[in-house]
N, C-alpha and C positions, 0 to 999 in steps of 0.2 A: 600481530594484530589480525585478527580476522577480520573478513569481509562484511559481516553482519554487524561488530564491533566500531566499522569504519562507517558503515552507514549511520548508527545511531550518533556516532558523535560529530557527523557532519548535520545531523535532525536539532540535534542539543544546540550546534553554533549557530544555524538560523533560528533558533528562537522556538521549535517545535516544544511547548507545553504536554501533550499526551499524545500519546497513538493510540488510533482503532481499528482495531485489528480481530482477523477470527481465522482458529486456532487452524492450524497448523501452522507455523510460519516461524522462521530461528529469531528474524528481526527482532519479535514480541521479548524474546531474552534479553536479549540486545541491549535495548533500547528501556528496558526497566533496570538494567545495571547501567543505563545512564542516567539514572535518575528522570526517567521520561515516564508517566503516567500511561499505563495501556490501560482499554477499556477494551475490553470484550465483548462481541455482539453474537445474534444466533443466526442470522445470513447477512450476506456480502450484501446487497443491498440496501439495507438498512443502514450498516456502516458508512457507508457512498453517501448515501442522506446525510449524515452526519459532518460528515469531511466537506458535505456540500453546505452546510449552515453554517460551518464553522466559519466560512470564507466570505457569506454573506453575512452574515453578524457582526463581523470586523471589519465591515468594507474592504475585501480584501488585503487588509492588515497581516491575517492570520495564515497559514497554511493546514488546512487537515489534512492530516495523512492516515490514509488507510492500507492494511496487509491481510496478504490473503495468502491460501495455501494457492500450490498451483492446479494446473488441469481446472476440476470443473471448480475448485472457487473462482479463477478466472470468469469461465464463462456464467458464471450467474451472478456474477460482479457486473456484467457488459451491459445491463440496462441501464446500472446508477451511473456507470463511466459514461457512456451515451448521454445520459440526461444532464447531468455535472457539463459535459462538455457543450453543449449544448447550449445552457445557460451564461459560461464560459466565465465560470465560477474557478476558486483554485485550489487545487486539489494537489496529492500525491500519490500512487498507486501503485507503490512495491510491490512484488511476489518473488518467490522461490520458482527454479526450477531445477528439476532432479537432473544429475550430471547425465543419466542415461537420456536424455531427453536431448538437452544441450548439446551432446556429441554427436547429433545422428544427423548422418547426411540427406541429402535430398532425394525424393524417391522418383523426380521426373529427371527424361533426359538432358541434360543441356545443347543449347545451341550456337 
C-alpha cells in the first residue's frame, strides 16, 4: 500500500465526503479510487475558503480537507491557512513534498 493510498482510506474512515484539491498532488488519485469526491479549484485559496465553510456549515461536524501541490502552492495557500486558523475553524491541509526536498540537510551551522 502506498502512502497516498493510506492517507485516503484513513480520510474515507473519518467520514471525509470530497476533497479539494489543486492539481498537482498524488492524494487527488488517491482519494478518488477511494471513492472520495475531489473537486478542483484554480487557486489554493479559494480552496482554503471552502474547507473553511465546510466546517462552519456543519458546526464543526465536518472536516474539509484540502491538497495542494508543494513549494509555491504552499505558499499561496498561507493566507486561507492563516485565516482558517484564525477563525479556528477545521480544516485539513495535506501537500506533497519532493524526495529532493525532504532529504536536504540544514544549510546553518549547528550549535
Amino acid at each position: 500500500m502506498k502512502v497516498t493510498n493510506a492517507i485516503a482510506h484513513v480520510l474515507k474512515t473519518e467520514g471525509v465526503e470530497f476533497l479539494i484539491g489543486y492539481p498537482v498532488n498524488p492524494i487527488i488519485e488517491s482519494a478518488a479510487e477511494a471513492d472520495i469526491r475531489t473537486i478542483m479549484v484554480r487557486q489554493e485559496r479559494i480552496g482554503l475558503h471552502m474547507c473553511d465553510a465546510v466546517g462552519k456549515l456543519s458546526s464543526g461536524e465536518k472536516i474539509g480537507v484540502f491538497v495542494m501541490q508543494h513549494g509555491p502552492g504552499t505558499e499561496n495557500a498561507f493566507g486561507g491557512v492563516a485565516q482558517s486558523f484564525g477563525a479556528t475553524s477545521t480544516r485539513s491541509t495535506p501537500t506533497s513534498t519532493p524526495p529532493s526536498i525532504s532529504a536536504t540537510s540544514p544549510s546553518w551551522p549547528s550549535r
